[in-house]
C-alpha positions as CSV (number, residue, x, y, z in Angstrom):
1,X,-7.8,129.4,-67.4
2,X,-6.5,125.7,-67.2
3,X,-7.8,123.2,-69.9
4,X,-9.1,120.7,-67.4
5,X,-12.2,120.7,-65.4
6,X,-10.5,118.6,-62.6
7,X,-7.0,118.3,-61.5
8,X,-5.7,115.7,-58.6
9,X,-2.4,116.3,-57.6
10,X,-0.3,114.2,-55.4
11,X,-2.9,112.7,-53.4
12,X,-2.3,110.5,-50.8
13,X,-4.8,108.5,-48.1
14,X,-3.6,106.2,-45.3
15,X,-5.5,103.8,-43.0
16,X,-3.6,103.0,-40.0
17,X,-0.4,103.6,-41.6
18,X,-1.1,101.9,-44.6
19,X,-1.5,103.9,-47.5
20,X,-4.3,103.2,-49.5
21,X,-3.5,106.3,-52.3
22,X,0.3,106.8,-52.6
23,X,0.3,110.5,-54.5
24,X,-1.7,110.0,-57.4
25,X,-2.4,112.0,-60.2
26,X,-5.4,112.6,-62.2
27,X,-6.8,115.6,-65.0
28,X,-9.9,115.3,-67.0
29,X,-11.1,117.8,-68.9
30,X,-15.1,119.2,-70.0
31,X,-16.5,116.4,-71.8
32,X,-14.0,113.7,-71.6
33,X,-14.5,110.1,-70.5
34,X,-11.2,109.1,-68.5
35,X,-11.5,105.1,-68.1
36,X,-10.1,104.8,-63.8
37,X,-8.7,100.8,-64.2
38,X,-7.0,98.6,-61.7
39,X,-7.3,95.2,-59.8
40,X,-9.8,95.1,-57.0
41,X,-8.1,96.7,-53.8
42,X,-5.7,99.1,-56.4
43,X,-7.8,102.4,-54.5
44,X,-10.1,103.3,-57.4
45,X,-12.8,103.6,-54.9
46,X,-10.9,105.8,-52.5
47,X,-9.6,108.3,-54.9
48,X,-13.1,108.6,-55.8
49,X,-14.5,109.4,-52.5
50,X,-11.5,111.8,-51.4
51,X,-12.6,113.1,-54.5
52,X,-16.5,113.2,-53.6
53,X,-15.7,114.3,-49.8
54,X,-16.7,111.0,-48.7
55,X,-13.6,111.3,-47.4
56,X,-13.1,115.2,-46.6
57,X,-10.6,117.6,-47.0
58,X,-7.9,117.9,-44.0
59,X,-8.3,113.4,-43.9
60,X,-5.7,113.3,-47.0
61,X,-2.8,115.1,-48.1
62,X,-2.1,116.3,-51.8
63,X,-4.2,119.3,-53.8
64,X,-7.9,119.0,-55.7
65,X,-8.5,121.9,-58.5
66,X,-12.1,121.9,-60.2
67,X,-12.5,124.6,-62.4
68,X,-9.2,125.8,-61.9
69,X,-10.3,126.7,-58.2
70,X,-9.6,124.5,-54.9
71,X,-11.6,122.4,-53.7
72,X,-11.8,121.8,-50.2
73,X,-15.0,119.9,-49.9
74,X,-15.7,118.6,-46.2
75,X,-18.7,116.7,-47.4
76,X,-20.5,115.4,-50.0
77,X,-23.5,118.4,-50.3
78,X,-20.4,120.6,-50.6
79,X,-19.1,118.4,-54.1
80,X,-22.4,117.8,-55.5
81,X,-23.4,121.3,-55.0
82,X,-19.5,122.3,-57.1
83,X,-21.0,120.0,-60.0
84,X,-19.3,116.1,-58.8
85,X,-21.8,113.7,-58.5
86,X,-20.7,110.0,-57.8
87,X,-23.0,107.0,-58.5
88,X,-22.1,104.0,-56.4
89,X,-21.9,100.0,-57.1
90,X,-24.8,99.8,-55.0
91,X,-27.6,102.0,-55.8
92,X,-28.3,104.7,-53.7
93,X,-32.2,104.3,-53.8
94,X,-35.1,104.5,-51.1
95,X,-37.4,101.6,-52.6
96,X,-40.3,102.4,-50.9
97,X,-40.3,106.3,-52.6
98,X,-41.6,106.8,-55.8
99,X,-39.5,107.7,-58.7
100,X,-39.8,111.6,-58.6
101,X,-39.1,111.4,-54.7
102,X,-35.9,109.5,-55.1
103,X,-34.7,111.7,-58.2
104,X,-35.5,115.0,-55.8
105,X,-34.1,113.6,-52.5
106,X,-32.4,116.3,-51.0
107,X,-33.3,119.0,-53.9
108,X,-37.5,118.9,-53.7
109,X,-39.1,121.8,-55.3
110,X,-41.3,123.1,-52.8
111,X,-44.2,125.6,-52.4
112,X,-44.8,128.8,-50.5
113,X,-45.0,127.5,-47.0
114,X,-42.8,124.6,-47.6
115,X,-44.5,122.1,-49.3
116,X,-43.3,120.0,-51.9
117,X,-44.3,121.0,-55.7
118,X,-45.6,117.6,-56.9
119,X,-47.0,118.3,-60.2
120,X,-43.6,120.4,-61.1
121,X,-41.1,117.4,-59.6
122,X,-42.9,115.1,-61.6
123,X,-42.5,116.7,-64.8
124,X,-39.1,117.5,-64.0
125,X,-38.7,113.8,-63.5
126,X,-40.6,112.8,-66.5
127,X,-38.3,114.8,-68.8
128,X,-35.4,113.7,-67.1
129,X,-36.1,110.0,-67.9
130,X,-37.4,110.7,-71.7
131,X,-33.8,112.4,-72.1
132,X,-32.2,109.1,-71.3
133,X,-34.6,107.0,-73.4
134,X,-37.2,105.9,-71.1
135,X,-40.7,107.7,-71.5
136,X,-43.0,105.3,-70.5
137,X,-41.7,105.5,-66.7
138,X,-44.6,106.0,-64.7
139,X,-43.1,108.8,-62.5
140,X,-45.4,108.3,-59.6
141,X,-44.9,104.4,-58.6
142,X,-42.1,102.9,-56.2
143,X,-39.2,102.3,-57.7
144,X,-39.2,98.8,-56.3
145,X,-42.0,98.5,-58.8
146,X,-38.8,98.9,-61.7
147,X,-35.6,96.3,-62.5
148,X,-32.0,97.0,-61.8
149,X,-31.5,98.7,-65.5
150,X,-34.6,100.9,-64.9
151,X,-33.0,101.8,-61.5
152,X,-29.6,102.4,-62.8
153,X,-31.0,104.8,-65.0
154,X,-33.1,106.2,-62.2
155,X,-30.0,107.2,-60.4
156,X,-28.2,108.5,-63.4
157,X,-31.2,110.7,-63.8
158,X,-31.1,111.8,-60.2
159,X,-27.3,112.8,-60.9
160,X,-28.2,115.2,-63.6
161,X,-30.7,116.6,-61.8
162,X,-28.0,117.5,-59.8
163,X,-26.4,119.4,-62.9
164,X,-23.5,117.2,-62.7
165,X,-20.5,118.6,-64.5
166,X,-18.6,115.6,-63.3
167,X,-19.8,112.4,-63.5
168,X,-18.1,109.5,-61.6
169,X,-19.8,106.1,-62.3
170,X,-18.6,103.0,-60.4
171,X,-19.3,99.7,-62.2
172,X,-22.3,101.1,-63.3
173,X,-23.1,98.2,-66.0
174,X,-23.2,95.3,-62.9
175,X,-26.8,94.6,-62.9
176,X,-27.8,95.2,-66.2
177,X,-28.1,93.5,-69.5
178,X,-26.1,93.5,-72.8
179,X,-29.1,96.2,-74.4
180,X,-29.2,98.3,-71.2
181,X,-25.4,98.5,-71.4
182,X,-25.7,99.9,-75.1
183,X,-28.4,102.2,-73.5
184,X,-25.9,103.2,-71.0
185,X,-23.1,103.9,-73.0
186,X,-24.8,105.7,-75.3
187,X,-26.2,108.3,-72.4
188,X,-22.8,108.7,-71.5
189,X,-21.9,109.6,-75.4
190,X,-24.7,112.1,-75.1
191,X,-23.1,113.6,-72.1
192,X,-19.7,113.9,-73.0
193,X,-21.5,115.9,-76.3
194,X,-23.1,118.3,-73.4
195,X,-19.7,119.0,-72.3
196,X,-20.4,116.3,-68.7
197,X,-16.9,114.8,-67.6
198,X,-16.7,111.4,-67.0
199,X,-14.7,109.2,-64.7
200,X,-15.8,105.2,-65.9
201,X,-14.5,102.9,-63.4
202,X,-15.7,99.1,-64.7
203,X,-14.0,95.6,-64.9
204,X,-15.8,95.2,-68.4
205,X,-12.8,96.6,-70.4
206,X,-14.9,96.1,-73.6
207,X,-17.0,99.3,-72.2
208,X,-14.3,101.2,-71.3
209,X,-12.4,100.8,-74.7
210,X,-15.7,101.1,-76.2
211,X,-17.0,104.8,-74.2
212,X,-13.6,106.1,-72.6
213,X,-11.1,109.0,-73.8
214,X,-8.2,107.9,-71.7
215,X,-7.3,105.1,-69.2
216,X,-5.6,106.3,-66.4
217,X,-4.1,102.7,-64.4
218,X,-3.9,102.7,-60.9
219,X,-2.1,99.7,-58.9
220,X,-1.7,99.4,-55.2
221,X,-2.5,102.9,-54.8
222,X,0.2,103.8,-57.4
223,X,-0.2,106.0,-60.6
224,X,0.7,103.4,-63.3
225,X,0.1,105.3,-66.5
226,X,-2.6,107.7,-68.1
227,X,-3.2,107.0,-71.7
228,X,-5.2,107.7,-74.7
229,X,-7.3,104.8,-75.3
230,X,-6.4,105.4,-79.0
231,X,-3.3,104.1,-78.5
232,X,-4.2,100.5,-76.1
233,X,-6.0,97.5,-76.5
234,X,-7.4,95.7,-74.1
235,X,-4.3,93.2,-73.3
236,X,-2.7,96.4,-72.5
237,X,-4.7,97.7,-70.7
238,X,-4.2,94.3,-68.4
239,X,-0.8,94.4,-68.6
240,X,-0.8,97.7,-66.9
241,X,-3.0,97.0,-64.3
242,X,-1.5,93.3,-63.1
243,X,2.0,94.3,-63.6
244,X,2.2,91.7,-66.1
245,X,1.0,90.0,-69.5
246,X,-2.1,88.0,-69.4
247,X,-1.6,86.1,-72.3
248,X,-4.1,83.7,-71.5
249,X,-7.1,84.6,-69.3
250,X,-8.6,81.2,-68.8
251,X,-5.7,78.8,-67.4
252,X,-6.9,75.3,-68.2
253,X,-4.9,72.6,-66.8
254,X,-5.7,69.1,-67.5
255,X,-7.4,67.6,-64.9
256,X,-9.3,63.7,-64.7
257,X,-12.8,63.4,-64.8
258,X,-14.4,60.6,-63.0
259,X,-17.5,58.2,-62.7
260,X,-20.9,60.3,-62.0
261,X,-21.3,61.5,-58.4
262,X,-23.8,63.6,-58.7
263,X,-27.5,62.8,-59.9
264,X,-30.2,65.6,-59.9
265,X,-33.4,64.7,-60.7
266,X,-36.9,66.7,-61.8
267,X,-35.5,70.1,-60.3
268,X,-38.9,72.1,-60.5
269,X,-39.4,75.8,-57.9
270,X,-42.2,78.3,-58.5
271,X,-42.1,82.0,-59.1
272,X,-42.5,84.0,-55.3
273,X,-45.0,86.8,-57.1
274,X,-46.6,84.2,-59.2
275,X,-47.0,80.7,-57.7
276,X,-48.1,78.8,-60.5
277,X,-45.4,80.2,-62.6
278,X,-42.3,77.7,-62.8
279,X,-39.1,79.6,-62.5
280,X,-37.5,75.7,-63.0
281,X,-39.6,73.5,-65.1
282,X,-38.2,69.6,-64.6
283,X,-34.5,69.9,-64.7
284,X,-32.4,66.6,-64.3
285,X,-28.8,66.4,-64.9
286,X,-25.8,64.9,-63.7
287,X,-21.8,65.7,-62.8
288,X,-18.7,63.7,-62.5
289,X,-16.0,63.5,-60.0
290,X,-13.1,66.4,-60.9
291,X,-15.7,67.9,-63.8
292,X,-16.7,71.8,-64.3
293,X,-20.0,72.1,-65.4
294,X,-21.2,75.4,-67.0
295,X,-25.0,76.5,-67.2
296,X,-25.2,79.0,-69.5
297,X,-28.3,81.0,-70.6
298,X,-30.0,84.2,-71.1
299,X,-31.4,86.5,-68.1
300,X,-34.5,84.7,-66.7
301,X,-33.7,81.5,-67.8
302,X,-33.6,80.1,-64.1
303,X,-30.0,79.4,-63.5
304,X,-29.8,81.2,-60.2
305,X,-33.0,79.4,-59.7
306,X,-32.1,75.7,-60.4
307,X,-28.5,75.6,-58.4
308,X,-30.1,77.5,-55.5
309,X,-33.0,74.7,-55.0
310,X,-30.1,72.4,-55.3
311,X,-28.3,73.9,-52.3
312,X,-31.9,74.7,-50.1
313,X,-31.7,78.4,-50.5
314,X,-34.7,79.3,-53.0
315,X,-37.0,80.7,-51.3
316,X,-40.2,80.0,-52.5
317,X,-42.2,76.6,-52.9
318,X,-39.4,74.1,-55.0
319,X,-38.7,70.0,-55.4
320,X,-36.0,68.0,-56.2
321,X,-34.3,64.9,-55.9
322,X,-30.5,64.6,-55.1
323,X,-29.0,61.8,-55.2
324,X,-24.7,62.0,-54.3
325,X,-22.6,58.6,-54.9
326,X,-25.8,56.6,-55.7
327,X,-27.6,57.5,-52.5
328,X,-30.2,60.2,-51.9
329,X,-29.3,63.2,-49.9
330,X,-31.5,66.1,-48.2
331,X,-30.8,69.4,-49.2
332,X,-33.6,71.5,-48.8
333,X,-31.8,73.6,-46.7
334,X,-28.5,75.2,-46.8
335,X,-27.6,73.5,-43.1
336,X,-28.4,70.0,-45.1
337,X,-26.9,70.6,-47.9
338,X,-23.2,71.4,-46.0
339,X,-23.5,68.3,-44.1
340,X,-24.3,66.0,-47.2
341,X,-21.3,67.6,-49.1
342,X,-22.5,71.0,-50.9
343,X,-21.1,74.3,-50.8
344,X,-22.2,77.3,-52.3
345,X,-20.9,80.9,-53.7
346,X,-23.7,82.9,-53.9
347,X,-24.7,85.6,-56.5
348,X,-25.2,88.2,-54.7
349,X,-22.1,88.1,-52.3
350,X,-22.7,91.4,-50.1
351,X,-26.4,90.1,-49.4
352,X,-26.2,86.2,-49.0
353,X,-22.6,85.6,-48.9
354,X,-21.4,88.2,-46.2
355,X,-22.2,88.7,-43.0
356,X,-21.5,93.4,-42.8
357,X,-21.2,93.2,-39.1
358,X,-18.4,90.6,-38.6
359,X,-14.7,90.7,-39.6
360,X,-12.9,89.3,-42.0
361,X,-11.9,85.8,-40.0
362,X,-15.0,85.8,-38.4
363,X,-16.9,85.1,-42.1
364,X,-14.5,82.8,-43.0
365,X,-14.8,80.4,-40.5
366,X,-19.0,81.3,-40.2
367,X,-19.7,77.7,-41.9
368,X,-17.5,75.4,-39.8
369,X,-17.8,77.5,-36.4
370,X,-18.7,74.1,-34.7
371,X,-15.1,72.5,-35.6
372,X,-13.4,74.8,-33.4
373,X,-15.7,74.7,-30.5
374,X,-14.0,73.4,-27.3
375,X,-17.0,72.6,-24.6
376,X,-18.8,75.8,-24.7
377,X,-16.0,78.0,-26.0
378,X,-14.2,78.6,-29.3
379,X,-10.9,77.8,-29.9
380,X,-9.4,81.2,-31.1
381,X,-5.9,79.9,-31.7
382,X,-6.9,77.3,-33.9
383,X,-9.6,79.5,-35.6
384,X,-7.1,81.8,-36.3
385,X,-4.6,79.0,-38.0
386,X,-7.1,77.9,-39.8
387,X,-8.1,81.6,-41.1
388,X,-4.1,82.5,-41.8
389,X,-4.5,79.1,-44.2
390,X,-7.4,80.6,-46.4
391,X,-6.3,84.1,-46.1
392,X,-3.2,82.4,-47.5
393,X,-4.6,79.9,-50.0
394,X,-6.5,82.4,-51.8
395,X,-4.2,85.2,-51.7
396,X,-6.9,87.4,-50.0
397,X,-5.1,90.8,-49.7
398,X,-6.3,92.3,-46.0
399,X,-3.9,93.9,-43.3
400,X,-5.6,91.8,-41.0
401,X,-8.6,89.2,-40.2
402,X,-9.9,91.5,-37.3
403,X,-10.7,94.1,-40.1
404,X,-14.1,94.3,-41.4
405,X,-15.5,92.2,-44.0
406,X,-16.7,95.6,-45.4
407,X,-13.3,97.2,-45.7
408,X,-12.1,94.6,-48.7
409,X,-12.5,95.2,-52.3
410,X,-15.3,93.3,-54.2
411,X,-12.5,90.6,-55.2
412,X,-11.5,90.1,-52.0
413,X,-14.7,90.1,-50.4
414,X,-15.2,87.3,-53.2
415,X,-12.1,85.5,-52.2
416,X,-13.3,85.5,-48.4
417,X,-17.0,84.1,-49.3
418,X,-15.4,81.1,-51.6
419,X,-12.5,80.8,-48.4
420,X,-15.5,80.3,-46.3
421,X,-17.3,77.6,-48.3
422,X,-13.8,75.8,-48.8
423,X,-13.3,75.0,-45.1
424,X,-16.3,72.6,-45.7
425,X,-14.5,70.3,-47.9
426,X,-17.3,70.0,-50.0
427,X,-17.7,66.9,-52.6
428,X,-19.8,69.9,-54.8
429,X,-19.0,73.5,-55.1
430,X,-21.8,75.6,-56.8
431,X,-20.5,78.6,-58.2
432,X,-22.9,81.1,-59.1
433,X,-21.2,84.4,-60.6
434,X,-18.2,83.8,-59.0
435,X,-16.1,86.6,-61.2
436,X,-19.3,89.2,-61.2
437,X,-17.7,92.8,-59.8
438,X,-14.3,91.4,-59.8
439,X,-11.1,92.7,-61.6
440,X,-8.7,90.5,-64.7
441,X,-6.2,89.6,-62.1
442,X,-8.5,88.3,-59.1
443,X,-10.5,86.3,-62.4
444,X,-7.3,84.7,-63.0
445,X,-6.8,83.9,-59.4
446,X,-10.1,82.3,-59.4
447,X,-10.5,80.4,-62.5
448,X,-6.4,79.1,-61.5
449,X,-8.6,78.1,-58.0
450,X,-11.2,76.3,-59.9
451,X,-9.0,74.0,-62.0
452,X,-6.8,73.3,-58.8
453,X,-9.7,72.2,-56.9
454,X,-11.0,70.5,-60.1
455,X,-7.5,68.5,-60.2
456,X,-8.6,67.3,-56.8
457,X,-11.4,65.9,-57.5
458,X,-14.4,68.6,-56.6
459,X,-17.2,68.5,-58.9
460,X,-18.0,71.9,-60.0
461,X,-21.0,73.8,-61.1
462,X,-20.6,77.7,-62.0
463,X,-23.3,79.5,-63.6
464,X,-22.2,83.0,-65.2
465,X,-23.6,85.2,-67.4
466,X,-20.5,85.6,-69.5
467,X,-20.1,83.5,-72.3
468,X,-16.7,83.5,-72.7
469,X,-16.3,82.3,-69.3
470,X,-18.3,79.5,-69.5
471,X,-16.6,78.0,-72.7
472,X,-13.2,79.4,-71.3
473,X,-13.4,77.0,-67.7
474,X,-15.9,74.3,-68.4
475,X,-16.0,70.6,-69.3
476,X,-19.5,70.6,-70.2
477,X,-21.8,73.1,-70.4
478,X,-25.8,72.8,-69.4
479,X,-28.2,75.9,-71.3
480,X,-31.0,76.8,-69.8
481,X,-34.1,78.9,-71.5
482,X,-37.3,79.7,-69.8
483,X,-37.1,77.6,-67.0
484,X,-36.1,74.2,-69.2
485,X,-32.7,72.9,-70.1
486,X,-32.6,73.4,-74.1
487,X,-28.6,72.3,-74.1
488,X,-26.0,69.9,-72.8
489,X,-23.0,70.3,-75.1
490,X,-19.6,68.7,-74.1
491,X,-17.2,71.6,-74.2
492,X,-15.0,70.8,-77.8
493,X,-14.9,72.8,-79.5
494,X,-18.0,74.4,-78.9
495,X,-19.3,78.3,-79.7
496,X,-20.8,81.2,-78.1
497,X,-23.4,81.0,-81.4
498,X,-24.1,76.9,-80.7
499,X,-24.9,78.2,-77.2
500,X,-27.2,81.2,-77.8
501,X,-29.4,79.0,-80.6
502,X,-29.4,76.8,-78.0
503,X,-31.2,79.0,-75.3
504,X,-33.1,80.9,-78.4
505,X,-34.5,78.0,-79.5
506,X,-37.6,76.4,-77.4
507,X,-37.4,73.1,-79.5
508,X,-33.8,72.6,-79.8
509,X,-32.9,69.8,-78.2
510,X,-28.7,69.7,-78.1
511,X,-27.1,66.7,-76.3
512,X,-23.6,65.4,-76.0
């Protein structure tokens, strides 16, 4: 009887004669948490779905034992129903079902005659959810009714339902906040106690030092290294993934700050559910020519909120007044706000900054479309210069720009969206969660991006819910609690504890 659950052997995947997975090796055994690192495009996600059948057997080559038996899964009922269940970035959910429905999609409990055992599924569900720490669920209502931590939970429950013996969790802590993440981790703990197998795959290397067994390092579809966490740290584990030491993560280069170009003035929007609720209560603030401006703050304070009034995407009833080199400018829409000299990086990137159904040029250029227009047709040669320049610029790894936008990693994806806004020239780049889903090495690449674009002479604003981050790239840094600003702290110097009793404290009022 072998000592591991699951045993990939040699396995390799190619895409048009690329490979993707160049024979890669893998073994976890019952109850361990094996930590699946690497940059953004390294083929974590692939192994995982040859491993899931996404991609089925016969579409690779190499050899899968689970249970010391093969497994030659051609889809994904076939894995589930061996005991893998995979939980993706993006929650598999029906929003419109009720909590018990999604948990039994696929697996309902039915009655003589075929109808569905409603009373039993929902106490199935219930004690499901009380087992990971949530009993007041009600069982019964949509889960659009619930947040993303109450959803991610929802689907974790809807694995083990599936008696998962192998759990396979992509960037499972995205959405969620620092006390859902303890929540999280200390399921997984529980699991591992039950005997579960886990495969971790996040960009958070905290958690996966913090929950994980062993790291096993994957890069460009190469097996790197597999190794007990015991004997890393966290700089190694970068090291092994880049190909190289990142012995400083945030790359500050000098870079001069100029007079004030930017004046924004009684920022106020209103809450879409609630629309005499202020998400944005009277924000004014200003930026300098060549300065990076943090806005910092704790989940609901309204930094997604403020920046996207500011650029004429919010989408409910909002004011402001913007005024750009002394003169005021519409913005209160995103066509507006190009022209006067904004550009945007959106949150959300695979909802607003994406379009699924075009390729990877074809989003690039999106913004600027018009520039390449020649009487009623579009220049393709000069598109495609212009494309090669970005794709370029931003080292965005893609075979080609005809692929779909869909087929890059979350860090490339990322590179395309800012690639896009870039081709605008803007005089103001917003930058909201531009690192979110994206590996140490793309960061790097980013933040080097920022300061280089900083240097000539973009004003910057990035809002991200990293701390670090914010102290680690900005000049100055804006905090934001309940809707108000509560901080505007010139970056010398300054801590992540000034920052939090800053957003904390409703009657602090910190100024440079």
């Amino acid at each position: 009887m072998s000592q591991y659950l699951l045993q990939m052997t040699g396995i390799v995947k190619a895409f048009g004669g690329i490979r993707a997975l160049d024979g890669i090796d893998i073994r976890i055994r019952a109850g361990e948490c094996v930590g699946l690192c690497g940059e953004n495009g390294a083929g974590k996600s692939t192994l995982m779905k040859v491993l899931s059948a996404v991609y089925p057997h016969g579409s690779w080559e190499g050899d899968i034992r689970f249970d010391g038996k093969p497994l030659q899964a051609q889809s994904i009922r076939e894995t589930e129903a061996a005991g893998i269940v995979i939980i993706h970035q993006e929650l598999m959910l029906v929003p419109e079902l009720s909590v018990t429905e999604n948990i039994f999609l696929g697996n309902e409990i039915t009655l003589p005659g075929g109808r569905m055992d409603y009373p039993a599924m929902h106490r199935r569900a219930a004690e499901l959810l009380r087992e990971l720490g949530l009993p007041a669920l009600n069982v019964a209502l949509p889960v659009k009714s619930y947040g993303g931590g109450h959803q991610q939970m929802i689907e974790i429950a809807k694995a083990l339902n599936k008696k998962a013996r192998l759990l396979i969790l992509d960037e499972p802590s995205a959405s969620l906040t620092a006390s859902e993440i303890e929540v999280l981790l200390q399921i997984i703990r529980g699991l591992k106690a039950k005997g579960v197998a886990c495969v971790y795959i996040s960009h958070k290397l905290d958690e996966v030092a913090a929950i994980c067994d062993t790291i096993c390092v994957i890069r460009d579809g190469r097996h790197i290294a597999t190794t007990p966490m015991a004997e890393l740290d966290t700089g190694r584990i970068i090291a092994q993934m880049v190909g190289r030491a990142m012995n400083q993560l945030y790359p500050r280069q000098e870079h001069p700050i100029g007079e004030v170009v930017l004046e924004v003035r009684n920022v106020t929007c209103y809450d879409l559910d609630a629309p005499q609720r202020k998400r944005v209560d009277d924000v004014s603030f200003s930026l300098r020519k060549g300065e990076i401006l943090g806005i910092a703050g704790l989940v609901g304070a309204g930094r997604t909120e403020l920046v996207s009034t500011l650029f004429g995407a919010y989408p409910g009833r909002s004011r402001a007044e913007v005024l750009l080199g002394g003169r005021p400018v519409d913005t209160s829409t995103p066509i507006k706000a190009i022209a006067a000299g904004f550009a945007m990086v959106p949150e959300d990137r695979k909802q607003h900054g994406i379009v699924r159904d075009l390729d990877v040029g074809q989003n690039i250029t999106l913004s600027v479309l018009s520039s390449f227009a020649r009487f009623s047709r579009i220049d393709e040669d000069a598109e495609l210069v212009a494309v090669n320049a970005q794709i370029e610029r931003l080292g965005l790894k893609t075979a080609s720009p005809a692929l779909s936008i869909t087929s890059l990693s979350g860090g490339n994806q990322q590179k395309a969206v800012l690639a896009k806004m870039l081709l605008t020239r803007p005089q103001v780049l917003i930058l909201d969660e531009p690192t979110r889903g994206v590996d140490v090495g793309a960061k790097y690449e980013i933040y080097k991006l920022i300061f280089e674009l900083a240097i000539q002479g973009v004003s910057i604003i990035m809002v991200s819910s990293e701390l670090q981050e914010v102290l680690g790239i900005s000049d100055r840094v804006l905090v934001m609690g309940e809707g108000r600003l509560r901080g505007n702290f010139i970056n010398d110097g300054l801590t992540q504890e000034q920052v939090l009793a800053a957003a904390l404290d409703q009657n602090q009022e910190a100024h440079a």
